[in-house]
N, C-alpha and C positions, 0 to 999 in steps of 0.2 A: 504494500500500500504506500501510495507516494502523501508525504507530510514534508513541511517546509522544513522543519527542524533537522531531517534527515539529510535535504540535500545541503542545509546550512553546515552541518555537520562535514558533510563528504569534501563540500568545499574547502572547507577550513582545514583540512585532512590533508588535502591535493597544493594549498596554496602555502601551506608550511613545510611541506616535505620532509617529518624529521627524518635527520641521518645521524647516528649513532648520539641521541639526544640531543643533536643541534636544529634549530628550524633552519629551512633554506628557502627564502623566499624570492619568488621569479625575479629576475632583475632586467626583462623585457616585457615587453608588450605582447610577442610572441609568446616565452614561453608562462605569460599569466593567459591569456585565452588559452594554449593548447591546456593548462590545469585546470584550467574554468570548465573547459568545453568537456574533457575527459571525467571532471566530478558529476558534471550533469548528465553526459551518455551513459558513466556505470551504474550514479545511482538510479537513473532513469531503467537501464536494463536490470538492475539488482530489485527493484523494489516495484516495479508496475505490474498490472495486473491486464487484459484488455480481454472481455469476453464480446463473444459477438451472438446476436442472434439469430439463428438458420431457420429458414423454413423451406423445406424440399418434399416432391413427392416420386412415388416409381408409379408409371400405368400400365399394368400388368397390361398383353397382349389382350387379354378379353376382360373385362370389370371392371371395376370401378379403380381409381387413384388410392393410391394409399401413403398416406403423410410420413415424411419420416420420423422415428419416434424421438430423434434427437433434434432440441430447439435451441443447442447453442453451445459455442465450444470456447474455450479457452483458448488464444493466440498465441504467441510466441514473440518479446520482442526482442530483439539484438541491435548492439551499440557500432560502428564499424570504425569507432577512432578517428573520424573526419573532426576537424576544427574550424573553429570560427575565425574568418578574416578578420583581419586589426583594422579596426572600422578608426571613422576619420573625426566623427562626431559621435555623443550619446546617439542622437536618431539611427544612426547608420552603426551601433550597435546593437540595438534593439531591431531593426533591419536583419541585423546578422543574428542574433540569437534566434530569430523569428523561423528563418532559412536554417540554421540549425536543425532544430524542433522538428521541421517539416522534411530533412533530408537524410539526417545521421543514423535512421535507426532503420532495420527491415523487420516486418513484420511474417510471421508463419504460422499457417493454419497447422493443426494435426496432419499426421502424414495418410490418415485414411477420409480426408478432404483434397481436391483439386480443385482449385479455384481462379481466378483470375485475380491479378498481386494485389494480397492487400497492403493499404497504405494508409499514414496517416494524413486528414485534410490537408492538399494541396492551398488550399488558403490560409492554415490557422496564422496566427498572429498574436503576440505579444505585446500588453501595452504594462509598462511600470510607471506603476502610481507612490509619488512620495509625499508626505506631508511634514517638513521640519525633523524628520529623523535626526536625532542628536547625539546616537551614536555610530559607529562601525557596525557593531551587532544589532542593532536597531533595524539601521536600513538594510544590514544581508537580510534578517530574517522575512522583513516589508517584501525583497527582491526575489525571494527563492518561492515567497507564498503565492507572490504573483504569477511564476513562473508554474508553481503546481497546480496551483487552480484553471489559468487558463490550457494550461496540458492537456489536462482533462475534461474540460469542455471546449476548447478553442479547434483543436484538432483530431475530434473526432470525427472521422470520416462520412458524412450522409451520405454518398455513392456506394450502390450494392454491388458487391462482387460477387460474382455468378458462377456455378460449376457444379461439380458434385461430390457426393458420399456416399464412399464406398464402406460398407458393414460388410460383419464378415458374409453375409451373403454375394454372391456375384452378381447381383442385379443392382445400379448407385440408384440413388436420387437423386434427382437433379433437381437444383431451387438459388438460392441467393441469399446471402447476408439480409438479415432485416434490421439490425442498428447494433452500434458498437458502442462499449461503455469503459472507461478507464478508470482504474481504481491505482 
């Protein structure tokens, strides 16, 4: 389950780097996004959840349709280590976390599913909101909440993916994604 405190945690994890009890903190641009970008893809892939809901039928040669009995499966997501450009401005930060979000991770259905790829909304988008944060940890936590709540709603895909399911019978069903939920 994704919570901000976890990725505030993962963050501050990635961004201190200890080595034999010393912090080493980025001393580029580069590498604070590649530790930024790398807290957010693990704990994102360590900690998410994406079920989706199926509705499929098989039509027998002669009779009637028959639904399949399975309405939803658990996804798979994975992180591939891509990082975020060293944006120029905040905006074009928040530009690039955005495209992150929407780029870095692959999604997989079970392997007794064929589907057409899932993905996460090609539009989501990230807006961070501050109000006078007065600390460091103030505004990470402000920064990471925002980031997991819009996760989880912003880019959740509305496009059904279509294919089938195969049980262990030889006969699939065929039907489509009916909505995805991120925990």
């Amino acid at each position: 389950m994704l919570v901000a405190s976890g990725l505030y945690n993962k963050i501050t994890e990635k961004m201190e780097n200890v080595i034999a009890g010393k912090k080493n903190y980025p001393t580029s641009a580069v590498d604070s996004l590649t530790r930024l970008s790398n807290a957010i893809g693990e704990y994102i892939e360590e900690n998410a959840s994406i079920i989706y809901g199926w509705s499929g039928v098989y039509t027998p040669p002669s009779g009637s349709p028959v639904p399949d009995p399975i309405v939803s499966f658990n996804a798979s997501i994975s992180y591939g280590g891509s990082v975020m450009a060293v944006p120029s401005s905040m905006a074009t930060f928040i530009l690039n976390l955005s495209t992150f979000l929407r780029t870095a991770f692959t999604l997989s259905a079970p392997s007794d599913f064929t589907l057409s790829p899932l993905t996460l909304n090609p539009a989501g988008l990230v807006t961070i909101v501050m109000a006078n944060e007065t600390s460091y940890q103030t505004a990470m936590t402000k920064i990471c909440s925002n980031i997991i709540t819009q996760f989880k709603t912003n880019y959740i895909n509305p496009t059904p993916a279509s294919g089938t399911h195969l049980p262990t019978s030889p006969t699939p069903f065929i039907g489509s994604t009916v909505s995805m939920t991120i925990f």
